[in-house]
C-alpha positions in Angstrom: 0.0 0.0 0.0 1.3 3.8 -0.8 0.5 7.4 0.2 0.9 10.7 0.3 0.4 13.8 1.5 1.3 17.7 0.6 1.8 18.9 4.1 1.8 22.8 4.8 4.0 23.5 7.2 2.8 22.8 10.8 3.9 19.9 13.5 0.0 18.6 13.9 0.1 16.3 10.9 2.7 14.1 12.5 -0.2 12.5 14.4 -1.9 12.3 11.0 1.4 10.4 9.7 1.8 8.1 12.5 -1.6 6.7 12.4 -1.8 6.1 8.8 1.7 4.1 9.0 0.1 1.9 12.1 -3.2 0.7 10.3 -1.7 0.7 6.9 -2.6 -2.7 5.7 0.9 -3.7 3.9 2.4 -2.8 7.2 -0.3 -4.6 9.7 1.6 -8.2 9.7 5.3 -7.0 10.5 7.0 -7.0 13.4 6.0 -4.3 16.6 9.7 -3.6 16.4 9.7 -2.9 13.0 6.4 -0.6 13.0 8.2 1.5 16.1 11.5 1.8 13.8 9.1 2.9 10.2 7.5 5.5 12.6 10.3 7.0 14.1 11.5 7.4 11.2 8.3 8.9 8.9 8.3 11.3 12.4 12.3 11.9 12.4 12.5 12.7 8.2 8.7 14.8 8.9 10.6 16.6 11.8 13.6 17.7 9.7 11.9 19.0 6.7 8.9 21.2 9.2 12.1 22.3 10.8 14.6 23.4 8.1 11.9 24.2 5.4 11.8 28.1 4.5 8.2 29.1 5.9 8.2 31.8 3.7 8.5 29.8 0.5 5.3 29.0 0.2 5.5 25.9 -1.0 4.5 22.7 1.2 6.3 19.9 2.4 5.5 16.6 0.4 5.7 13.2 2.2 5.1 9.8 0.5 5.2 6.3 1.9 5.2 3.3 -0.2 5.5 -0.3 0.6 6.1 -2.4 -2.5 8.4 -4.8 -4.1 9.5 -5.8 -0.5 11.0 -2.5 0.4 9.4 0.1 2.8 10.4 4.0 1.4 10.2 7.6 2.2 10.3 10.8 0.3 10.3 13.6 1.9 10.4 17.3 0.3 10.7 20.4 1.7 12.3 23.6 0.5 15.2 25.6 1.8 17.6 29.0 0.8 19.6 28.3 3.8 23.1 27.0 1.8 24.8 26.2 5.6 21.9 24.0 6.1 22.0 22.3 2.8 26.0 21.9 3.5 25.3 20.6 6.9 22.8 18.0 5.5 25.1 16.5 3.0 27.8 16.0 5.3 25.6 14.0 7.8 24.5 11.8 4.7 27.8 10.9 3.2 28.8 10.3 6.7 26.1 7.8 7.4 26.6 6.4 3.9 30.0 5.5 4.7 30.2 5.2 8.1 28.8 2.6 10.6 25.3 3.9 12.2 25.9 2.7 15.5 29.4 4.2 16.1 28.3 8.1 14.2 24.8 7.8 16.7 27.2 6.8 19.9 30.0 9.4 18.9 27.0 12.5 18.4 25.8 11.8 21.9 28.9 12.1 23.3 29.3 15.4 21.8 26.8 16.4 22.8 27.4 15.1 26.3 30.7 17.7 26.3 29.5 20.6 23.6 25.9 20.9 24.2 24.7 23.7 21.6 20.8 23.2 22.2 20.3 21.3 18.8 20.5 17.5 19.1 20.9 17.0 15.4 19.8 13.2 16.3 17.0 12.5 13.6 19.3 11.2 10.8 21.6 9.2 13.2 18.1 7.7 14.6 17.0 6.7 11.3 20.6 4.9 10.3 20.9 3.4 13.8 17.1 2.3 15.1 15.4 2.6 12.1 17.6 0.7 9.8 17.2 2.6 6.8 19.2 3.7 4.3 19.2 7.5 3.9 20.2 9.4 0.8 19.5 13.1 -0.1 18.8 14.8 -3.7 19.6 18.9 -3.1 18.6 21.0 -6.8 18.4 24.5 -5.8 15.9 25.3 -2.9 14.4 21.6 -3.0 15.4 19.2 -1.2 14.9 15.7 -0.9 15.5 12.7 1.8 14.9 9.6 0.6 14.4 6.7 3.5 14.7 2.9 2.6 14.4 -0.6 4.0 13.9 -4.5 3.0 10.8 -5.6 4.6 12.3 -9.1 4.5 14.1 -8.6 7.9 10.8 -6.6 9.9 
């Protein structure tokens, strides 16, 4: 099963998000574990773009979920002027992409733990670490786009 939703910028929809994802029908047989780690991370990826998106843009945030060919994906689009942001956002990707999850979520807590700066900066270490998912990011100008992805084979 698929959906999707153009999302104007406010936090309320995340309950709209997170009960879709717990009685969507491709998702009702799968683990309680894996259900926890998909909404974390439709929350985590919703989260970011609501929170880095430019509220003056105009334009909403676009989330889709789909659940086919035995992998569970999200796309989530936002839109952002913000260049240190944008910069910021590769970096954590290409270090998740080639970097182990577990060891990048352990080390940012412990920066945290001495250089707290009042931003956890968590949500994409979440999603590599608990969720599982593979994260990768498509930047063209102001848009930008996280893509989430996992095998249903192991939930």
């Amino acid at each position: 099963m698929s959906f999707s939703l153009t999302i104007e910028p406010e936090w309320n929809v995340i309950k709209k998000i997170k009960e879709s994802l717990q009685t969507d029908p491709a998702l009702k047989g799968l683990s309680k574990d894996f259900l926890e780690q998909t909404t974390v991370t439709a929350i985590e990826l919703l989260e970011n773009a609501l929170k880095y998106t430019d509220s003056d843009s105009g334009r909403p945030v676009e989330f889709s979920f789909d659940s086919q060919a035995g992998y569970c994906a999200f796309r989530v689009k936002n839109y952002s002027k913000n260049a240190q942001n944008k910069d910021a956002l590769r970096s954590v990707i290409d270090r998740i992409r080639d970097g182990d999850p577990f060891e990048l979520y352990v080390a940012r807590l412990e920066q945290l733990k001495e250089d707290p700066d009042g931003h956890s900066r968590m949500g994409l270490y979440r999603i590599a670490y608990e969720g599982e998912y593979h994260l990768s990011a498509d930047i063209d100008g102001e848009s930008v786009t996280i893509l989430a992805r996992r095998p249903l084979e192991n939930a």
